[in-house]
N, C-alpha and C positions, 0 to 999 in steps of 0.2 A: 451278252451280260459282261459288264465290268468288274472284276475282281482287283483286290487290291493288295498284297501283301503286306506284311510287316515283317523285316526279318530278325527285328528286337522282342515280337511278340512273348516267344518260349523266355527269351533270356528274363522280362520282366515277369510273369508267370513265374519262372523258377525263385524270384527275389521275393516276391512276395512270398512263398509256401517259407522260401527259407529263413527270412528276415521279419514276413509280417509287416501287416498295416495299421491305420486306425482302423479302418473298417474289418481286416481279417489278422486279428493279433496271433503270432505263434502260440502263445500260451491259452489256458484255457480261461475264459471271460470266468466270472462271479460277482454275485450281491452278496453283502454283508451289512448285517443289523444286528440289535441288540433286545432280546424282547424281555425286559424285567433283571432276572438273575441269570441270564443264557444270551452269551455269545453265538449269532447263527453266520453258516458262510452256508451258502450254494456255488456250485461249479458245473457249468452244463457239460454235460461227454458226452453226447450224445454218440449209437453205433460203437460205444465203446463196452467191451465185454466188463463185467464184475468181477471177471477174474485178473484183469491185469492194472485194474488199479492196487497202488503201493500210497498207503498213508505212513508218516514215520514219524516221529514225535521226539527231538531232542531238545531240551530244556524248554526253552520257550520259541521253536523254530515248528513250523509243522509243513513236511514237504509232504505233497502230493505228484504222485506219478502215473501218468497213463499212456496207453497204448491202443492208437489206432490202425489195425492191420492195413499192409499193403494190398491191393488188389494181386489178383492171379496174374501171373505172368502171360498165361496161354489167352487172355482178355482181352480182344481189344477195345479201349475206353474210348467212347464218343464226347467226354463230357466228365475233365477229373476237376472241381470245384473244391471238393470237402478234405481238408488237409488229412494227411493220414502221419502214422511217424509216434513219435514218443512227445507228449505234453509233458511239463511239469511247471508246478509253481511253490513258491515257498510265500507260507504268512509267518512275520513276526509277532507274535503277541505279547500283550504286557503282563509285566507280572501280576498283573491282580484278574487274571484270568488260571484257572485251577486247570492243567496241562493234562493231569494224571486221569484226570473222566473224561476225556474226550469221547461223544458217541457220535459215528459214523452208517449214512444207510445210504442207498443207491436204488433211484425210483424212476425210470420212466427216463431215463439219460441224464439226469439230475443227483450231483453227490453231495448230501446234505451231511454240514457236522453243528456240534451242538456242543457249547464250552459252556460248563459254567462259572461263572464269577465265582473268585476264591473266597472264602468266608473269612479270610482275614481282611476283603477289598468291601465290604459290605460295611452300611451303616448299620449303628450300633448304638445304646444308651450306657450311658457311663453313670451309675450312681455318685454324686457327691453330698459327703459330707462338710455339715456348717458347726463351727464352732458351737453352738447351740443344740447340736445332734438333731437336727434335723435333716434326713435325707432328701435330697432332691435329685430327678433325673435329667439330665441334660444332652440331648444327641449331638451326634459330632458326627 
């Protein structure tokens, strides 16, 4: 049997865990959509406990923080693929998203939030007044 070395292998191994690729990004991947009057994000973490995510909320910034333990030391790995270590990411959002209701759940390795549209970002009817005193409504 021919075996073949590579003695760059670990060193690229370690740039990806540390650096990240397209295919395995350091940070945690998410969809984001908008269904009506609610801003939604998901964030997969998968293997990641409920306990050490960190959601934080300043003005219009929302960082997310998570933690995937290390393996045991006393272990030896046949097979270390899934990044471990501390994720985080931050969304900016716009102002016409309502900061202060952010609601947060964690389902199945999936960390869903739910913003909703500020009620000053929403359409709205403006009654006007005609010389005539006739009201009429007009959306804006």
């Amino acid at each position: 049997m021919l075996m073949r070395t590579d003695p760059f292998r670990e060193i690229d191994r370690l740039a990806q865990q540390v650096l990240g690729t397209s295919a395995r990004p350091t940070t945690m991947t998410m969809d984001a959509w908008r269904d009506g009057d609610t801003f939604e994000v998901q964030f997969d973490l998968p293997g990641v406990s409920p306990d050490s995510i960190n959601l934080d909320v300043e003005r219009n910034v929302v960082t997310i923080r998570a933690e995937r333990p290390d393996v045991e030391e006393n272990v030896e790995m046949l097979a270390a693929e899934r990044p471990r270590g501390v994720f985080s990411r931050q969304l900016v959002l716009g102002e016409n998203l309502d900061t202060e209701n952010i609601e947060a759940s964690y389902d199945s390795g999936v960390l869903s939030l739910r913003i909703p549209v500020a009620e000053q970002a929403k359409p709205r009817k403006i009654a006007i007044t005609s010389k005539g005193g006739e009201r009429q409504a007009i959306r804006s």
